[in-house]
N, C-alpha and C positions, 0 to 999 in steps of 0.2 A: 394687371394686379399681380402682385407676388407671391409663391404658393407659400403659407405660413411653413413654420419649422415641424417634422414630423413628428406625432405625438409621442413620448417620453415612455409610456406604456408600450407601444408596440412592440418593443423588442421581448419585453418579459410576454406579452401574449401569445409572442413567434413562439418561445424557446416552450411555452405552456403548449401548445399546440402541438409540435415535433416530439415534446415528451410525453405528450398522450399517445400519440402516435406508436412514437419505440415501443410502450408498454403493451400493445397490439403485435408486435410483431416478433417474426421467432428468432429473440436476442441471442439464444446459446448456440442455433444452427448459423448465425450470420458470423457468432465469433469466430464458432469453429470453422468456419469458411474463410473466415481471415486468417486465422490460425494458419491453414493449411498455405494460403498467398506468403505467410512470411517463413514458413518453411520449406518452400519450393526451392531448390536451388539452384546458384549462382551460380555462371559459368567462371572459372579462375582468372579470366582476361578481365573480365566485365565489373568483378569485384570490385575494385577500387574507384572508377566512376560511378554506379550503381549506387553504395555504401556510403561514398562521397555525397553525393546528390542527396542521398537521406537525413546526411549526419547536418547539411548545411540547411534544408531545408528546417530540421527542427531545431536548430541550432545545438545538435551535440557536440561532445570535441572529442575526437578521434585520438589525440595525440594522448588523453589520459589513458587508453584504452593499453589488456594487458598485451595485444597481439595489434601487429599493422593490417589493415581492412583486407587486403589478400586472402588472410587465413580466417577469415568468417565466412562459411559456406551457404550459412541464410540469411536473411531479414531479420529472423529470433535470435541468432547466434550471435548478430552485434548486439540486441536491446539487450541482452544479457550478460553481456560481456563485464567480464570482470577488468579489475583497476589495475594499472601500471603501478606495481613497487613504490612507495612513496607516494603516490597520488595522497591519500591524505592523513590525518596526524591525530594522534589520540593525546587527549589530556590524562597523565601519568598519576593524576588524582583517582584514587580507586571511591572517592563518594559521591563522586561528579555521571550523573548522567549524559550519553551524548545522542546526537540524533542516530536512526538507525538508519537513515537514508539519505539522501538528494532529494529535494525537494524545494518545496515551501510551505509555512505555517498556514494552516488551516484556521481553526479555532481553538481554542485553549483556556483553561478556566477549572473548575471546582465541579466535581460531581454533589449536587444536590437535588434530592429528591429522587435519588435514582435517574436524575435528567442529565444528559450532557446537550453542548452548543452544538448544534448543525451549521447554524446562520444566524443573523442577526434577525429574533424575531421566531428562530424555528430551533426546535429543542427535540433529543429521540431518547430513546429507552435503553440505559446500560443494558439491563433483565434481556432486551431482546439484541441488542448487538453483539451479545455474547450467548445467547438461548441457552440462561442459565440463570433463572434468580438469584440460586443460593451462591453462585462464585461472585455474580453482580451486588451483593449485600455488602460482601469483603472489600469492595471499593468505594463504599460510599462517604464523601467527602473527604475523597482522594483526588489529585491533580488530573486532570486530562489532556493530551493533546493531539491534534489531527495536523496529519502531512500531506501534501498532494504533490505525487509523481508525474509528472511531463513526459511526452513521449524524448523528450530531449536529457532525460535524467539519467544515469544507474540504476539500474533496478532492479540489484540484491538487494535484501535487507538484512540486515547484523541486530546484534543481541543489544539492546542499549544500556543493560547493564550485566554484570555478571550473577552467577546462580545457577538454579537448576531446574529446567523445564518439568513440569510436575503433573500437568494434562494437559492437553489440545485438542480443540474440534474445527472440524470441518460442515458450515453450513451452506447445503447448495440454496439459490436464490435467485433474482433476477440480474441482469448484468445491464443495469443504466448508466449514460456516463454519469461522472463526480465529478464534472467541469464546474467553475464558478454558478454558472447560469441554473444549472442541475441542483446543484448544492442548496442552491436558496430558494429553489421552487417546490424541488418532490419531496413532503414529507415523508418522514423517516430513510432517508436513502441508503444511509452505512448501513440499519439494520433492516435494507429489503433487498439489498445485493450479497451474492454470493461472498462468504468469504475464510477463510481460515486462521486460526488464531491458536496462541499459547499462551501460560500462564507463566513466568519465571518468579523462582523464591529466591532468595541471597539478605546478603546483608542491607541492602535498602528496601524490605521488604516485596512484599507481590507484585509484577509488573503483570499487566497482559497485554499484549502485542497483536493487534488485529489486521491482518492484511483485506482488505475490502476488495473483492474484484468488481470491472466495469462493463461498460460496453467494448469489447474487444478486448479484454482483457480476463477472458477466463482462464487462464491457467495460470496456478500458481504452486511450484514444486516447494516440497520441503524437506530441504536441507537437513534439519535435526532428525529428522524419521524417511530417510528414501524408502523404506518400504510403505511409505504412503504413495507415494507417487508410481505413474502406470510402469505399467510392464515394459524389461528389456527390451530394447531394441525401439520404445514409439520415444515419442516425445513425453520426457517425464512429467507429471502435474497432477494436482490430486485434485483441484477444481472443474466445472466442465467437464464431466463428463457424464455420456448419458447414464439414469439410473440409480444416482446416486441417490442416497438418503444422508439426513444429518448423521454424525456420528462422532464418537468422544474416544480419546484415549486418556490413559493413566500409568502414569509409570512408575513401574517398582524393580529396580532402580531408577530412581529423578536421570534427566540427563544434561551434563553440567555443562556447562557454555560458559564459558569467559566473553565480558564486553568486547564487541568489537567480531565475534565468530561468525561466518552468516548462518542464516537459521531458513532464511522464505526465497523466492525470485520471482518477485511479477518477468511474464511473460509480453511485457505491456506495460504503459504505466498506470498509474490506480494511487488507490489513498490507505495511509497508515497510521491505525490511532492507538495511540496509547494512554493508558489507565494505570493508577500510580495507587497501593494502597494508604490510606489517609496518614498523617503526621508522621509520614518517612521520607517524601520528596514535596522539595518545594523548585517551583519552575522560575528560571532567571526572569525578574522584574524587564530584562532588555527585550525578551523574545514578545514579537509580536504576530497580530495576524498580518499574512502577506509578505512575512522576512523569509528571505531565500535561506535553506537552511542545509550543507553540505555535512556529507556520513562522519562521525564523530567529533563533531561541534558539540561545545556543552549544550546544553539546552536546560538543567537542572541540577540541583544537588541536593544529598542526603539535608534533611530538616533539622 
């Protein structure tokens, strides 16, 4: 007799299983233990097989990169790596929003009821993705959309429109992955993992910019305020680290970013969602979930 086909459930029960599991275990000491694995370094000979082997295995491409794998002296130092000169191209339309990463489309849709899309079927709380009602009110039935970074991505993030950073917080959290399988199981995921985020004002009204950290991806430096990020001489990041409490900045003077400046750098890759305050951006009728979407691709325009 032939064994029947294996049941169709199982695999959501595995991933339900391992993510009860994770949620037991000390996420922020494992990342920071990986952490410290991709910043051991590289002997100069060994760089280019070593970086190689990484890049093919996740399928990066090195040839965009702004340095040849040589001059990267860790495992962080390539995921961070910034873009070769022309690597990619900005649309000269100043009401055109563009992605602020490499990626791909998450979910995307309409803030209502204070709700955004997690998955099909599973919905989380602006109010707590941002642990701020009253800035989460200013979005309400505004555009949303979610990015997921690959360990195979870029992983700055840039301004996706222009304006002026007006506050930012930093909320520590748990660090689960944001893999597909994660996405559609753990309720509320983006707002129970660590993450760091800004607000931008400009002429397509409020954006806010949410970088979510993951499993292994607790660090996330920023760009627009280094004096968030640790102390000379470690590994800059303002996420992960022990002790931390949530906390909020506000700035007087706003600080101004042109589309396209970077502002974040997953340490890792992770997910980026962005919040659009309502009848200022509408999102391209083309973008869908699961389209690959590269750093200043349109992805919307002024309304």
């Amino acid at each position: 007799m032939h064994r029947s086909d294996e049941n169709p459930d199982l695999p959501n029960l595995r991933w339900r299983a391992a993510l009860s599991l994770l949620k037991r275990l000390p996420q922020g000491a494992l990342s920071r233990g990986f952490g410290r694995l991709a910043d051991a370094p590289i002997p100069p000979a060994m760089r280019p097989a070593v970086l190689g082997a990484f890049a093919r295995a996740v399928g990066a491409d090195p040839t965009e990169a702004e340095l040849p794998l040589e001059a990267y002296p860790t495992l962080n130092r390539f995921f961070t790596r910034k873009l070769a000169a022309g690597a990619r191209t900005w649309p000269s339309d100043p009401s055109v929003v563009v992605s602020p990463v490499d990626g791909a489309v998450g979910q995307l849709g309409i803030v209502r009821e204070g709700r955004l899309i997690q998955a099909k079927g599973r919905l989380y709380d602006v109010g707590q993705l941002l642990e701020d009602d009253a800035a989460a009110a200013r979005y309400e039935g505004g555009a949303f959309i979610t990015l997921y970074l690959s360990p195979k991505d870029y992983h700055r993030i840039h301004a996706p429109v222009a304006g002026e950073i007006c506050a930012a917080r930093h909320v520590p959290g748990a660090l689960l992955p944001v893999n597909a399988a994660a996405v559609a199981h753990m309720p509320e995921l983006f707002a129970r993992n660590e993450r760091l985020m800004c607000h931008i004002d400009g002429p397509l009204g409020r954006t806010a910019v949410v970088a979510v950290g993951a499993y292994n991806v607790g660090r996330i430096s920023a760009a627009f305020d280094p004096a968030w990020n640790a102390p000379p001489g470690s590994s800059a990041w303002v996420t992960n680290r022990r002790g931390l409490q949530s906390a909020a900045k506000f700035y007087d003077p706003p600080i101004a970013v042109q589309r396209g400046d970077e502002i974040m750098t997953f340490h890792l890759g992770s997910t980026v969602v962005l919040v659009f305050e309502p009848g200022r951006i509408d999102l391209l009728p083309s973008i869908k979930p699961g389209d690959p979407v590269r750093l200043g691709m349109p992805i919307g325009r002024m309304a």
